[in-house]
TORDREN-90370 format. One record per residue (C-alpha): residue in one letter; x, z, y. Coordinates in steps of 0.1 Angstrom, whole numbers. Layout:
BEGIN
   code    east      up   north
      A       X       Z       Y
...
***
This chain:
BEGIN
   code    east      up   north
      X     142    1287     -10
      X     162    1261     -18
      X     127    1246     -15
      X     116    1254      17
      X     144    1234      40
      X     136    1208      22
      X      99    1212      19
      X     100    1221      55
      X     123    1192      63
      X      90    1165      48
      X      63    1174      70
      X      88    1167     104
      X      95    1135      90
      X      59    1125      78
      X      39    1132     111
      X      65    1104     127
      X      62    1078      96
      X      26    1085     100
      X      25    1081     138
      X      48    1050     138
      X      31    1031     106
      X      -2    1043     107
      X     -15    1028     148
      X       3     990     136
      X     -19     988     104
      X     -53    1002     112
      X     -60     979     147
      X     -48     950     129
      X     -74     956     101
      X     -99     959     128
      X     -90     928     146
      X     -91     909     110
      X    -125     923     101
      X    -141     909     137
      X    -125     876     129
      X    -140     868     103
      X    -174     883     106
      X    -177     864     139
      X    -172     828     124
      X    -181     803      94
      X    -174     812      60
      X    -150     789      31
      X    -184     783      17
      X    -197     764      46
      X    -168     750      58
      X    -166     732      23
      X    -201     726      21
      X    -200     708      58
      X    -171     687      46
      X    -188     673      13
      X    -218     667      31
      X    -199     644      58
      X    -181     626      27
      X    -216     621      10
      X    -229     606      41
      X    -195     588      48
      X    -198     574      14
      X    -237     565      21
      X    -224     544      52
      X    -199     523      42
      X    -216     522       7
      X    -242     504      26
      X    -213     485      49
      X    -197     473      17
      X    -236     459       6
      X    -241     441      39
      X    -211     426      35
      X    -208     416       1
      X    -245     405       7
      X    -234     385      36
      X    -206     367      23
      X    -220     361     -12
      X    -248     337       3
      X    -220     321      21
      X    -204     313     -12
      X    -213     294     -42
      X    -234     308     -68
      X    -220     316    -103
      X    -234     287    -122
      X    -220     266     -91
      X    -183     277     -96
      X    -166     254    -116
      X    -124     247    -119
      X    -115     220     -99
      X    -108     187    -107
      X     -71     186     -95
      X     -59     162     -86
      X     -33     146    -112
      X      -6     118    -113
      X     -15      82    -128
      X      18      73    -146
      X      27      33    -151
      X      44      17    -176
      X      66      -7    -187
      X      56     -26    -224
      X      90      -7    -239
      X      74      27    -227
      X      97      31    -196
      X      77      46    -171
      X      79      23    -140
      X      61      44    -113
      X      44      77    -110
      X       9      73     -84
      X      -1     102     -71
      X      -9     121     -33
      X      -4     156     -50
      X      24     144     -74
      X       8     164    -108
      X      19     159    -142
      X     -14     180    -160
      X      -3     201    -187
      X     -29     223    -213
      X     -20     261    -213
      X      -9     251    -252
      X      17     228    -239
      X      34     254    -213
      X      62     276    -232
      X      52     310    -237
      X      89     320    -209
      X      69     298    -179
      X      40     317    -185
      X      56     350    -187
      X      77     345    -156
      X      47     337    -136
      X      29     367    -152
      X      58     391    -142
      X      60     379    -106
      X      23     376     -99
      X       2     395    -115
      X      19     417    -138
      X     -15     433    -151
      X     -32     399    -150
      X     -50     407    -187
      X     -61     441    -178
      X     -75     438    -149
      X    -109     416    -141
      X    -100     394    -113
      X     -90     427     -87
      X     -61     446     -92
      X     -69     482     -80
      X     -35     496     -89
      X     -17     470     -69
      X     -39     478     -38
      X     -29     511     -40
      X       6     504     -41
      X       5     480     -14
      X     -13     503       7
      X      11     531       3
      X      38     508      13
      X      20     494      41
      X      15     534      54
      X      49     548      45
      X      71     522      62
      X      46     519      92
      X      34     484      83
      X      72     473      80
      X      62     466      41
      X      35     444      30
      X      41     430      -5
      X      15     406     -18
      X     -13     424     -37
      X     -32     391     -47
      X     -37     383     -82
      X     -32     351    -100
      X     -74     348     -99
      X     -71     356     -61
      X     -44     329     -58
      X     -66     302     -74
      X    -100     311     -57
      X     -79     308     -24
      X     -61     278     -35
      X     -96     260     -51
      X    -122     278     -25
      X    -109     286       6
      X     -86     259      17
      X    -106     256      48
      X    -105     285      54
      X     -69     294      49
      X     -60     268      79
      X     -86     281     106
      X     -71     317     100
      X     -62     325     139
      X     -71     364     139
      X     -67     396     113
      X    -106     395     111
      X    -108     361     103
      X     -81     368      76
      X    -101     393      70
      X    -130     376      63
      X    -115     352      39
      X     -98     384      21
      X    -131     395      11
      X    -146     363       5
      X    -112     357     -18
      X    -123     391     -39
      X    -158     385     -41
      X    -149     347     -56
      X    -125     362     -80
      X    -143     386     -99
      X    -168     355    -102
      X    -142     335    -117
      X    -134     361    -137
      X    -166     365    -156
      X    -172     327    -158
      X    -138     319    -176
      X    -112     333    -199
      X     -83     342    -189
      X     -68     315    -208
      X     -83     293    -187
      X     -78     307    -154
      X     -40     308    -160
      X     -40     272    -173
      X     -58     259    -144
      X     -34     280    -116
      X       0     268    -134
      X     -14     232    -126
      X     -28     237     -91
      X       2     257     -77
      X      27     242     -49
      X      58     249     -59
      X      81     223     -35
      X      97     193     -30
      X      68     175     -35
      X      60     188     -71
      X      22     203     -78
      X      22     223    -111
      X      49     241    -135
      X      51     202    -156
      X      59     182    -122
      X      84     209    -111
      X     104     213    -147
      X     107     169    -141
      X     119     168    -102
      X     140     203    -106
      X     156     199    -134
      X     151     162    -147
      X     135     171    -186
      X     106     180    -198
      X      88     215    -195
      X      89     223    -231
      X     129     219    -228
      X     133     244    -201
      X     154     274    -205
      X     146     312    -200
      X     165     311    -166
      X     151     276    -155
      X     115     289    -159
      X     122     322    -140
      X     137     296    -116
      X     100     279    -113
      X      82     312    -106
      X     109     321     -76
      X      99     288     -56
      X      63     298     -52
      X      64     323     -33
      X      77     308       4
      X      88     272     -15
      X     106     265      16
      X     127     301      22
      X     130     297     -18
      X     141     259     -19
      X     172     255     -46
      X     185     224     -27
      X     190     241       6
      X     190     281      -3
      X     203     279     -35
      X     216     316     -35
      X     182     331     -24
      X     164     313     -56
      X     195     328     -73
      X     187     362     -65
      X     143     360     -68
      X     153     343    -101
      X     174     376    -118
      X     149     398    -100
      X     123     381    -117
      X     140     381    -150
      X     146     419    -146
      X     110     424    -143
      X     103     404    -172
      X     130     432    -190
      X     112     461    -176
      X      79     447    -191
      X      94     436    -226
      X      88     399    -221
      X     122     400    -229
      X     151     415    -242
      X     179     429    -228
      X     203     401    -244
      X     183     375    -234
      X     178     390    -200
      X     219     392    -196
      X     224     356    -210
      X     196     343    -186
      X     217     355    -154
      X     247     344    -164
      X     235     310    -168
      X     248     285    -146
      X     213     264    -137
      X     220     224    -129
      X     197     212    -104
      X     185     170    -108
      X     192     148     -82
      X     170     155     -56
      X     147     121     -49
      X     121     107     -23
      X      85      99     -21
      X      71      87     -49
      X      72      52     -37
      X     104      51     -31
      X     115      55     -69
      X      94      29     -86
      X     112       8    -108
      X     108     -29    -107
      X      87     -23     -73
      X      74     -58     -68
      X      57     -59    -100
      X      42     -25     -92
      X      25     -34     -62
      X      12     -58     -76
      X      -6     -42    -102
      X     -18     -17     -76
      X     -36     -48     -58
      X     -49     -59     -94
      X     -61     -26     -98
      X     -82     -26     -70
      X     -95     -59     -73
      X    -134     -57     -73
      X    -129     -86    -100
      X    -101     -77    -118
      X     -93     -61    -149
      X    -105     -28    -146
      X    -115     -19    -110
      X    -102      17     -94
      X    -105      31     -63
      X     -80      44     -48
      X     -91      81     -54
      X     -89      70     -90
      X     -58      55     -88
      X     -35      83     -71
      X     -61     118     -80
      X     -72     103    -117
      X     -39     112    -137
      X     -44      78    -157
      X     -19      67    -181
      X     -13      28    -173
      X       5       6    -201
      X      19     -27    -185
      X      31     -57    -197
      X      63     -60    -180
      X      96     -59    -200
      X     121     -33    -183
      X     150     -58    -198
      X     139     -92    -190
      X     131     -76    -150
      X     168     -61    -148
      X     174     -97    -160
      X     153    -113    -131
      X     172     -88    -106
      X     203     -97    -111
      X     194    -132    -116
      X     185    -131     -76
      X     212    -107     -68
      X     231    -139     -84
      X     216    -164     -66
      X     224    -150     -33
      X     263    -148     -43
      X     255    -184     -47
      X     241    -189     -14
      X     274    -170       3
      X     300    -190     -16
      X     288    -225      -1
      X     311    -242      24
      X     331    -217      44
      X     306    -198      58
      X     278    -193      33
      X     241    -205      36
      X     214    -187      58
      X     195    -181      28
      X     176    -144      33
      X     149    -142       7
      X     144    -154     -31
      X     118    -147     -59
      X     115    -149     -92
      X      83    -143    -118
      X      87    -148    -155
      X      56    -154    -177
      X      46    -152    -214
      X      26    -188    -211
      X       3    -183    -246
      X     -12    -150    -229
      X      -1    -152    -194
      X      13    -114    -191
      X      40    -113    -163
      X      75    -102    -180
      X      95    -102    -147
      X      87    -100    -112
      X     108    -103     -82
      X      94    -103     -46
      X     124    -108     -24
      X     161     -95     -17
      X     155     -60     -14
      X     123     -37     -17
      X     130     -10       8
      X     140     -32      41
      X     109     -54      32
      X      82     -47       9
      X      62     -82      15
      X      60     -96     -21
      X      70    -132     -20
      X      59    -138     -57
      X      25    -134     -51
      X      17    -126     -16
      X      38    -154       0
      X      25    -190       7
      X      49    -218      10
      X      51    -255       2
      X      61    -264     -32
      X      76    -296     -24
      X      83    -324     -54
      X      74    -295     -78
      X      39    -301     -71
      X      43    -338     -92
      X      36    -320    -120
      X       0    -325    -110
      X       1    -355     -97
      X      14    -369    -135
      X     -11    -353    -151
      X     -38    -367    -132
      X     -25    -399    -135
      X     -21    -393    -173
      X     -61    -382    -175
      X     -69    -411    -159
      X     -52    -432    -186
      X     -20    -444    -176
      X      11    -436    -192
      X      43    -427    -185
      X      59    -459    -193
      X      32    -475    -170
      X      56    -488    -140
      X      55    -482    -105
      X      75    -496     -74
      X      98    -474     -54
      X      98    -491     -23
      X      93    -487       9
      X      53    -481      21
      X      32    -475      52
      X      -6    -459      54
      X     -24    -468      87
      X     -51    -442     101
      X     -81    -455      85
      X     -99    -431      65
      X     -72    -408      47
      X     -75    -379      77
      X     -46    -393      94
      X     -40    -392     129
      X     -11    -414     126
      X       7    -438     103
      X      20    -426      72
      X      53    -439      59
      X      66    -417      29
      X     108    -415      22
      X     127    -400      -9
      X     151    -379      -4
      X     183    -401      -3
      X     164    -431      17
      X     172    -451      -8
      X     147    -473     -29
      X     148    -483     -61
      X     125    -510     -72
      X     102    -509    -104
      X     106    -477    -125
      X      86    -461    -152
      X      66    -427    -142
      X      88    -413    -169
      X     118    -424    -149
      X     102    -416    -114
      X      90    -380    -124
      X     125    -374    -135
      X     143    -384    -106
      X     119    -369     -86
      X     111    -399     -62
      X      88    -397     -37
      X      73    -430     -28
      X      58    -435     -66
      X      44    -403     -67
      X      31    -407     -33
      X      16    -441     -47
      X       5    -425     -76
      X     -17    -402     -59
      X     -34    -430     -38
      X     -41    -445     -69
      X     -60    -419     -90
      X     -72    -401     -55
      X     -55    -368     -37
      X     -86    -353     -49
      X     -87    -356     -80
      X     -51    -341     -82
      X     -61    -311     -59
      X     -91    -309     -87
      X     -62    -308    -115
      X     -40    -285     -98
      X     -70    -259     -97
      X     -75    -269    -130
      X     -43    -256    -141
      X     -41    -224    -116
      X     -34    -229     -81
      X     -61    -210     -64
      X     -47    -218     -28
      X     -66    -243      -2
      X     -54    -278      -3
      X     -49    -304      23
      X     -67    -336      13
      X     -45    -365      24
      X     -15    -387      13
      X      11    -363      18
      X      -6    -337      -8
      X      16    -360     -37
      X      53    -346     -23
      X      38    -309     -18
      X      25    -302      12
      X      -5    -278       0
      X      11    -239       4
      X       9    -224     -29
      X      24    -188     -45
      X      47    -185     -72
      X      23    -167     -97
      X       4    -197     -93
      X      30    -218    -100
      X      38    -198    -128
      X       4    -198    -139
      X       4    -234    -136
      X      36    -250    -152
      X      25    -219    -184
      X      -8    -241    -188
      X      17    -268    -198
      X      45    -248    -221
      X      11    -238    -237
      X      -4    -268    -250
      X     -24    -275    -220
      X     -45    -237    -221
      X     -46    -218    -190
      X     -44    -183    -196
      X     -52    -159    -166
      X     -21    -136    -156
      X     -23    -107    -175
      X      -1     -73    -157
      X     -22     -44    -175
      X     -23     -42    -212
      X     -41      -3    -219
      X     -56      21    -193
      X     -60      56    -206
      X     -71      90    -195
      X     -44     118    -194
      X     -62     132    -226
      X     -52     102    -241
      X     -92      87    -241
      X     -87      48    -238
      X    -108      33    -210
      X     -96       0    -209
      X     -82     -23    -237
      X     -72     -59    -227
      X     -82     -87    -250
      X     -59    -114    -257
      X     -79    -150    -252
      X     -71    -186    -263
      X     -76    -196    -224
      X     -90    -225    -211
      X     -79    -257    -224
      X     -77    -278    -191
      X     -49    -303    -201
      X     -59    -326    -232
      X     -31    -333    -261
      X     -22    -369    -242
      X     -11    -349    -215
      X       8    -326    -228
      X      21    -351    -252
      X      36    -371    -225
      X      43    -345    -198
      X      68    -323    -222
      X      90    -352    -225
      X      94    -359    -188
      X      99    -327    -176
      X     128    -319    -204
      X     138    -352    -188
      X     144    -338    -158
      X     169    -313    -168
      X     192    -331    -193
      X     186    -369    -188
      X     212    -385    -164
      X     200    -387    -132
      X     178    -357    -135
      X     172    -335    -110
      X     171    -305    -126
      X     208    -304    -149
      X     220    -273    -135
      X     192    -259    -153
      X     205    -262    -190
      X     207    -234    -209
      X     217    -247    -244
      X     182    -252    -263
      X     148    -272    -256
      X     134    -264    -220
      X     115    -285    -192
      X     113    -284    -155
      X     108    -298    -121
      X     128    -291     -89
      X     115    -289     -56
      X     121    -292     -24
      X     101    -294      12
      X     111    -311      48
      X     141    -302      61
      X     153    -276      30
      X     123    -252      41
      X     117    -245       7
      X     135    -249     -26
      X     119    -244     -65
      X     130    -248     -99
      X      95    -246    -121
      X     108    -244    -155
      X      99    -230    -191
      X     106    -230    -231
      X      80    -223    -253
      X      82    -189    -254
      X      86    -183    -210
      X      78    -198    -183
      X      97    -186    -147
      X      95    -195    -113
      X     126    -193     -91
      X     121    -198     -51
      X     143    -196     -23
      X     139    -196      15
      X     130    -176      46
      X     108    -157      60
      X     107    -175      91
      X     104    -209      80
      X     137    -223      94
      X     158    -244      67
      X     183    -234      43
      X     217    -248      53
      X     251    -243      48
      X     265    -222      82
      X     291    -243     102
      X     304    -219     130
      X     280    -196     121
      X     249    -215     127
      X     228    -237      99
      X     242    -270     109
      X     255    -279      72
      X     243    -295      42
      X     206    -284      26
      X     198    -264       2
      X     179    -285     -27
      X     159    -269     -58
      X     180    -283     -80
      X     216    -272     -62
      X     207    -233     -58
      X     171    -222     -79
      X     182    -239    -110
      X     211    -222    -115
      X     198    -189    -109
      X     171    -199    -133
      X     195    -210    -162
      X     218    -173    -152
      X     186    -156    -160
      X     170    -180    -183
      X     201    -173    -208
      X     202    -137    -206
      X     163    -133    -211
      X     162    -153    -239
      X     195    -140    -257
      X     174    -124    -286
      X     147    -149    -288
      X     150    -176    -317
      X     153    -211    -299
      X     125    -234    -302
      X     114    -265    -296
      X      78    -282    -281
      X      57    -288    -306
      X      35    -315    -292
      X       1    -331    -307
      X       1    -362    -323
      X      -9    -391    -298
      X     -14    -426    -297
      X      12    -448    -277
      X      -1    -457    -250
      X       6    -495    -234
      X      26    -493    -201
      X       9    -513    -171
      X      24    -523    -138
      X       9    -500    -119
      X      12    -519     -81
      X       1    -554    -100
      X     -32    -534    -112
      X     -39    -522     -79
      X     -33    -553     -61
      X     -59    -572     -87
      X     -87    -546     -80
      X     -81    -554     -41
      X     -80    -518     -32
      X     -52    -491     -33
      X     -76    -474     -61
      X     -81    -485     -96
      X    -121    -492    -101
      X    -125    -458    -119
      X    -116    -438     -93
      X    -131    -422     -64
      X    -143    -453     -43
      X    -150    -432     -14
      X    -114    -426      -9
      X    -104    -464      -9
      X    -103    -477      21
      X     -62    -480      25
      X     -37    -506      24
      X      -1    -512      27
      X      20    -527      52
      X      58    -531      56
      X      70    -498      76
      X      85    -509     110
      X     119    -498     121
      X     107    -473     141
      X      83    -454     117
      X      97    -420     103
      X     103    -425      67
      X      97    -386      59
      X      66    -375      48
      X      46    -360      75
      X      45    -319      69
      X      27    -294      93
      X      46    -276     118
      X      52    -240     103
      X      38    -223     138
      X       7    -237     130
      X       5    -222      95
      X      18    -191      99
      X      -9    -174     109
      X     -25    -182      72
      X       8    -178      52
      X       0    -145      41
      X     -27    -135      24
      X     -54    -111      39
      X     -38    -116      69
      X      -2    -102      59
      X     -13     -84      23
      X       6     -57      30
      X       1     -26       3
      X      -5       4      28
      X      12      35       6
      X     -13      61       2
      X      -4      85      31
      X       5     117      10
      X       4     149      30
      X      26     177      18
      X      14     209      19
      X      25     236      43
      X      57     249      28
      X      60     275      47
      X      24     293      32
      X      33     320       9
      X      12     341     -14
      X      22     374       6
      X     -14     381      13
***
């Protein structure tokens, strides 16, 4: 019974349970079971959906074919992809291994992968291309990663995905390409050609190679091309010297070299530089001691320079070489592609020491120039070129006050009038011809009419002080430097025939034919001076000028090896016998005009000097150097002291200003050379004759065994209103031929930087 309530009690609660549970359940299985047996099954859902991939595969399988098929015939073939020939930076210099000047349009130092420390290599590795020896020239895993970002931040993030191959197929390949980019599909376009080319790089060349090649080719700023060129201009050493922290340094710049520029953003190349050295860590190129010394380090940047051009030491002498170097006929002929792409290693003859010597020996000579008088002299340019006279290799050279406000090189690029230094030829001819420098000459005054010496007008040559004085020797005359003998002289044995022996012994300049070729008046350059007055400190052989000893490849392969020659023997012993003498004369016998040109051993000269101070020389050497000095300006006017500021004053001379400055320099040059004297040839003394008297008795102005065609000239007593200065042409006239090649100016290569702002983010 107890039962019943309760078993009586279930069945009224059931029927409701069942009434409320039992209608939601059973129309909801219903509903479920039309559902499903109205529409597609899992089976064919999945089946549609793999079928659509297949064919989505098929398409752009067939896409990706065209492509490639279409951009491969656009590129070159396998056999036709070669590494570059980059271009690398010819290096000059000095005999003492100083190097004088660095050539270049890319400025490239090229360094083998075996010469690159293993921390530059790594750093580059851990910034670029991470999996660079895993992967074969495309790195999938990077894509990926990029992508992701690229999708996840909304295209806010688009880190670079290229690989080090990539970098240097676009860098070798696709240059062109690179700049005409205007449009994502034209990027595009050069994306996939940039893959295609660098999976065909990749199985042409090692990996080695590849990485060799890109750590020379890269831009990494301020003007330096390649990780050797960088670790010089950043950081003033060489690359194997470079620190840990110095070469994570390198690999920051690349990326945007001018957002990552160490001279102006010094604390963004900070921070790439430890984030770069903590990837290093994180791939064990390092460890963690040398990770946490590496960022403490305090990096010293070098002094930050300019072009290229714009740091050459001794600069005259270096454009000069660059004009030898291109000479169809000189030494070893270069283009300039050769010259500034070929990475040539060029060994010179110039002496660093002996050119400081020659600077401040003109630095000197214009302290000189501003002490005269109250006021100073308006001297604005000098020169100076010192020689090695038994080879003819140019020590020192000196083109003018200062390179960078005028780069015209007045050593060998200027013409001007020599003045009395030019009697050196006029002796020697005189000496060929037989005489002797005790023959005797009168130094009085003389006239030459118009008649068959090119004249348009009479002729009356002065000396310098307008003062005569009588019978001399030629000894005597060459020493005091008198005019109206040497003038004499040269009618005697013919103007032409000394224009034939100055060519002899290395002027290469035209010559005016006439009386007034004697005192100077041809326009000569100081190299050929040089060249000239070296034919006599070397026993009469003329030796060519010599500015390039060795020429090598940057692999060290020799391609050019200069031979030192005898030279041409142009001036016989008699000559040189009697010409050493007088021209030592000049500078120590009284009455010389050269005595401010002692330097306390054995040396010979000659002053010089043109019309109206135009000009002023000292032409001197020992046996072991011969150097030029010159003086003047650019626009012709004289050289004369400055009385209320303008050049009203006294003149300056070629023995009152260049000697000097030749002896300052002359001393210093020679400070560690033995002192020498001439050693001249044996001759036969030779019987002085009276020069005039001779002429006179052969009834022409010529001797008999000279040049009768010439001869036609006599002499008359000058008038009182004849100009006793030697006729000289107006410098208006000859400007327009001063300068070689119509000015000879060396045109700097024009060097065009590449775009800093490029960066290797895609």
């Amino acid at each position: 019974m107890g039962k019943k309530p309760t078993g009586g009690a279930g069945p009224a609660k059931r029927p409701v349970k069942k009434a409320a549970a039992g209608p939601a359940r059973k129309p909801a299985k219903r509903a479920s079971k039309k559902k499903s047996g109205g529409g597609p099954s899992c089976f064919m859902i999945a089946a549609g959906f793999i079928v659509t991939l297949i064919v989505f595969i098929i398409t752009m399988a067939f896409v990706v074919v065209g492509v490639v098929a279409k951009y491969t015939r656009e590129l070159p073939e396998l056999q036709q992809i070669v590494m570059p020939d980059v271009k690398k930076t010819s290096i000059v210099y000095a005999s003492g291994g100083e190097v004088l000047a660095e050539l270049y349009e890319e400025n490239r130092e090229y360094a083998p992968l075996y010469e690159i420390p293993d921390s530059v290599k790594l750093a580059f590795i851990a910034t670029e291309d991470e999996r660079f020896f895993s992967h074969r020239g495309l790195d999938l895993k990077g894509l990926v990663r990029v992508g992701t970002n690229f999708i996840t931040s909304f295209g806010k993030k688009r880190p670079g995905a290229s690989t080090i191959t990539q970098q240097l197929a676009r860098n070798t390949y696709l240059t062109q390409e690179l700049k005409m980019e205007s449009s994502l599909s034209d990027k595009i376009t050069r994306k996939i050609k940039e893959i295609l080319l660098s999976i065909t790089i990749e199985k042409k060349y090692s990996k080695e190679e590849i990485l060799e090649q890109y750590l020379n080719l890269i831009y990494m700023g301020n003007g330096a091309h390649g990780v050797k060129t960088a670790s010089r201009i950043y950081f003033g050493k060489r690359m194997e010297d470079v620190t840990l922290a110095e070469a994570a340094m390198l690999a920051a710049t690349i990326k945007a070299p001018t957002i990552y520029n160490p001279y102006k953003h010094p604390e963004r190349v900070v921070r790439r530089k430890n984030a770069i050295l903590g990837n290093m860590r994180r791939l064990h190129f390092i460890t963690e001691q040398e990770y946490n010394n590496s960022v403490a380090e305090d990096i010293k940047l070098a002094k930050r320079t300019g072009p290229g051009y714009e740091n050459y030491r001794a600069p005259w002498f270096v454009t000069y070489l660059l004009e030898q170097l291109q000479d169809p006929n000189g030494p070893y002929p270069m283009t300039a592609t050769q010259i500034y792409r070929g990475g040539f290693r060029i060994y010179t003859t110039l002496d660093m020491k002996t050119q400081n010597y020659a600077d401040e020996a003109v630095a000197h000579g214009f302290e000189l120039a501003s002490k005269r008088g109250k006021q100073g002299c308006n001297m604005t340019q000098g020169a100076l070129l010192a020689m090695r006279p038994q080879t003819g290799e140019i020590l020192a050279m000196v083109g003018g006050k200062d390179y960078k406000q005028s780069k015209f090189n007045r050593a060998w690029q200027a013409l001007r009038q020599p003045g009395s230094s030019f009697k050196l030829f006029v002796y020697a001819t005189a000496l060929k011809k037989g005489f002797s420098m005790e023959s005797k000459i009168s130094d009085t005054s003389i006239c030459y009419k118009p008649d068959g010496y090119n004249l348009l007008k009479m002729y009356c040559p002065g000396n310098y002080d307008n003062k005569y004085h009588g019978t001399m020797t030629l000894h005597r005359a060459l020493v005091m430097s008198r005019n109206i003998p040497a003038v004499k002289i040269g009618r005697m044995v013919g103007e032409k025939n000394v224009a034939e022996t100055a060519r002899e012994m290395g002027i290469t300049t035209n010559m005016y034919i006439g009386p007034s070729l004697s005192l100077g008046t041809a326009e000569v350059t100081i190299l050929d001076m040089a060249v000239a007055y070296s034919t006599v400190a070397n026993n009469g052989f003329r030796n060519t000028p010599i500015a390039i000893k060795r020429i090598e490849t940057h692999d060290g392969r020799v391609v050019y090896q200069h031979r030192i020659k005898t030279g041409v023997k142009v001036l016989g012993d008699n000559e040189i016998a009697r010409l050493v003498p007088s021209l030592k004369g000049v500078i120590n016998e009284s009455g010389g005009t050269g005595g401010r040109a002692r330097i306390d051993r054995p040396a010979a000269g000659k002053t010089g000097t043109t019309s109206d101070y135009r000009d002023a020389w000292f032409c001197g050497f020992v046996p072991q150097m011969t150097t030029i000095v010159w003086v003047g300006n650019d626009n012709n006017s004289p050289l004369r002291d400055l009385v209320g500021g303008k050049p009203t004053g006294a003149g300056i001379t070629g023995g009152v200003l260049p000697a000097p400055v030749w002896a300052h320099f002359m001393k210093k040059a020679l400070k560690n050379e033995p002192v020498r004297d001439f050693v001249l040839p044996d001759v036969s003394p030779l019987k002085g004759i009276q020069l005039d008297s001779a002429a006179r008795a052969s009834g022409t102005t010529y001797l008999d065994f000279l040049d009768s065609k010439e001869s036609s000239g006599k002499t008359s007593k000058p008038s009182s209103d004849r100009n006793l200065e030697p006729e000289f042409f107006e410098f208006e006239e000859r400007e327009k031929n001063r300068q070689r090649g119509g000015g000879g100016l060396l045109l700097e290569p024009e060097v065009v930087s590449p775009d800093d702002s490029q960066d290797n983010l895609f």
